[in-house]
C-alpha positions as CSV (number, residue, x, y, z in Angstrom):
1,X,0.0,0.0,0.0
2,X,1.5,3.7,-1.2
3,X,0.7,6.6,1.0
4,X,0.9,10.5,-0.3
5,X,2.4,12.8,1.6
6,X,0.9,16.3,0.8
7,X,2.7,19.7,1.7
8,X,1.3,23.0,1.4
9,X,3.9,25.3,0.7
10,X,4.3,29.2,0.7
11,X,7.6,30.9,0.4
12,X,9.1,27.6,2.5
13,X,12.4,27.3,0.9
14,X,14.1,28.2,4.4
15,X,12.4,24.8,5.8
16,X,11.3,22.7,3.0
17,X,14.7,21.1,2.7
18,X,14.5,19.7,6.2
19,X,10.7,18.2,5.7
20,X,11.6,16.6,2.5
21,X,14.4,14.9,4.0
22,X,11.8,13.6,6.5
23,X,9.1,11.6,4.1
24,X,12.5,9.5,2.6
25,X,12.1,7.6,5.1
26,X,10.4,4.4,3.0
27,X,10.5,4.3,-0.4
28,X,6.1,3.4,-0.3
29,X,5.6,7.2,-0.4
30,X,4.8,10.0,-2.9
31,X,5.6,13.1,-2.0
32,X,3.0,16.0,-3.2
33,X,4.5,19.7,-2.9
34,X,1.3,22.3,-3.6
35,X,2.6,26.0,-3.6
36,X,0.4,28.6,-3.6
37,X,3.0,31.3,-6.0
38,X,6.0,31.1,-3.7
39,X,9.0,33.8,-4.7
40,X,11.5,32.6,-3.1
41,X,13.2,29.3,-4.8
42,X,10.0,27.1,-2.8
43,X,9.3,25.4,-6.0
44,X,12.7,24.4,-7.9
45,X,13.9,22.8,-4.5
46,X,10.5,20.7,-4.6
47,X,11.6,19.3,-7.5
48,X,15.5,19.0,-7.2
49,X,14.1,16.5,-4.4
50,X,12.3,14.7,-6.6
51,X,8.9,15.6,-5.3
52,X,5.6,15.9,-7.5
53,X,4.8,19.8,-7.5
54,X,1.2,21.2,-8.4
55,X,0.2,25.2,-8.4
56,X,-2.5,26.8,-6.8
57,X,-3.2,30.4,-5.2
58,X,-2.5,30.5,-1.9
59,X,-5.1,28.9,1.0
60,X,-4.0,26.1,2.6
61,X,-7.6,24.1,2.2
62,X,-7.5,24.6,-1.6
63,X,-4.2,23.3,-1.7
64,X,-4.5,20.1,-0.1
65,X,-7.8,19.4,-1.8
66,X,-5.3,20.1,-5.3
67,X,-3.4,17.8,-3.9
């Protein structure tokens, strides 16, 4: 069985290292980055750590339900 991990994200490149390093802890996961229009890099370290990014504006209840 595969679980998603979902993360709302804006303007998280600061911490978003340090939680993506968390979810590699079994390989049984998919790891779902939803920004809501960061500026600040959020997005290209999502997907240098090989996680599935999706855009959406910014609210943390439309973002998981994008994701």
């Amino acid at each position: 069985m595969a679980i998603s991990i979902i993360i709302p994200t804006l303007n998280e490149a600061a911490h978003l290292g340090a939680t993506l390093a968390l979810t590699r802890t079994t390989a049984v996961c998919e790891v779902i980055v939803v920004d809501g229009g960061s500026a600040d890099g959020t997005v290209d370290l999502a997907l240098a750590a090989g996680a599935r990014v999706l855009l959406t504006n910014a609210n943390r209840a439309r973002q998981m339900n994008t994701g």
